[in-house]
LUMTORGU-312148 format. One record per residue (C-alpha): chain; residue in one letter; x, y, z. Coordinates in steps of 0.5 Angstrom, whole numbers. Layout:
<rs>
R / chain / resn / east / north / up
R / A / a / X / Y / Z
...
</rs>
This chain:
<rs>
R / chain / resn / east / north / up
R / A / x / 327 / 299 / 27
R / A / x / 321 / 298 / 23
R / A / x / 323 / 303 / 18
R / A / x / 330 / 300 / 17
R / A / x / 327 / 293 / 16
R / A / x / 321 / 295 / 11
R / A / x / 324 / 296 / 4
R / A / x / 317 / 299 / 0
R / A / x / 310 / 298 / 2
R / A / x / 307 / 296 / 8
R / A / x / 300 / 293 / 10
R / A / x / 296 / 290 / 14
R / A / x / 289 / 289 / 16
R / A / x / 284 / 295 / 20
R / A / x / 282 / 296 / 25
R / A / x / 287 / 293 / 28
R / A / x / 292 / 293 / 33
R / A / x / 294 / 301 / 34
R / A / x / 301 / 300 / 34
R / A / x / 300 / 296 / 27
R / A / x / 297 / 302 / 24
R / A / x / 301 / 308 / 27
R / A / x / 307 / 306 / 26
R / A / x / 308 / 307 / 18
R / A / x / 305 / 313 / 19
R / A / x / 310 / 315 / 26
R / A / x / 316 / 313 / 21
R / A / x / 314 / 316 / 14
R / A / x / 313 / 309 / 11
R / A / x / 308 / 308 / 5
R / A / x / 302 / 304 / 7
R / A / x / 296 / 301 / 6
R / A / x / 291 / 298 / 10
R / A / x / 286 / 293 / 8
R / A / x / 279 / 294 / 11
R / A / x / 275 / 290 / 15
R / A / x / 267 / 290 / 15
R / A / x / 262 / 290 / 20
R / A / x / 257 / 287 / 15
R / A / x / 262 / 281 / 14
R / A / x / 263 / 280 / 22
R / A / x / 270 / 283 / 20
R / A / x / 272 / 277 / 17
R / A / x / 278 / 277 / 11
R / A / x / 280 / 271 / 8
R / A / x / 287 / 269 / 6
R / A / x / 285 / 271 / -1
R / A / x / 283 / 278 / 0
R / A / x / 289 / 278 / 4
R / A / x / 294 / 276 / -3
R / A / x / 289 / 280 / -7
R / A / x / 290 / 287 / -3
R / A / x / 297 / 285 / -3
R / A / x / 298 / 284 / -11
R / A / x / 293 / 290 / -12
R / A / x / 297 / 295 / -7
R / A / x / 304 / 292 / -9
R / A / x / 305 / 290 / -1
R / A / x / 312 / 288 / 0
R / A / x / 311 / 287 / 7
R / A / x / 304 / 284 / 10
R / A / x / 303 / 284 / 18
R / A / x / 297 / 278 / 19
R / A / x / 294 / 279 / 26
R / A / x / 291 / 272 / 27
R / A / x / 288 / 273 / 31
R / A / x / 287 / 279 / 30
R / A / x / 286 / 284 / 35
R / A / x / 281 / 288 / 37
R / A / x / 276 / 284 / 34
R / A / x / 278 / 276 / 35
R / A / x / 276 / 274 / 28
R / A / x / 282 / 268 / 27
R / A / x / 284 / 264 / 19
R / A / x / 284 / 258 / 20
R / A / x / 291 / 255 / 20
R / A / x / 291 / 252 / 13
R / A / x / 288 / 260 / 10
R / A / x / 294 / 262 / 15
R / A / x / 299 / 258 / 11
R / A / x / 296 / 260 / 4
R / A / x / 298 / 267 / 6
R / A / x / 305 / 265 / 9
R / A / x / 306 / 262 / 2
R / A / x / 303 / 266 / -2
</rs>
């Protein structure tokens, strides 16, 4: 299914949920991961998410909020900015 949706690159942030991670690799998809640092307490902001977006030419973004496994959460408002960004 999700290589019939994505039409382009897909992201999403790491470590993360394992099927988010697995399934561009297991469909072939193009994709780039945005990295989460332990010496950040793993957090990534709403405009490291829109950075890395722009930067990796991303058409589509899956924002685990909160994320899984680590649990770090955006608050509401920078979940918006990504949403509309």
């Amino acid at each position: 299914m999700m290589s019939k949706v994505i039409k382009g690159k897909f992201g999403t942030t790491v470590p993360n949920f394992g099927r988010w991670t697995d399934l561009p690799r297991d469909y072939n998809l193009s994709h780039a991961f945005l990295q989460r640092h332990a010496e950040n307490d793993y957090k990534v902001t709403a405009n490291d998410s829109i950075k890395f977006v722009k930067e990796n030419n991303i058409t589509a973004f899956v924002l685990c909020n909160p994320n899984n496994p680590i649990g770090q959460a955006l608050p509401k408002e920078e979940s918006f900015i990504c949403c509309m960004s």
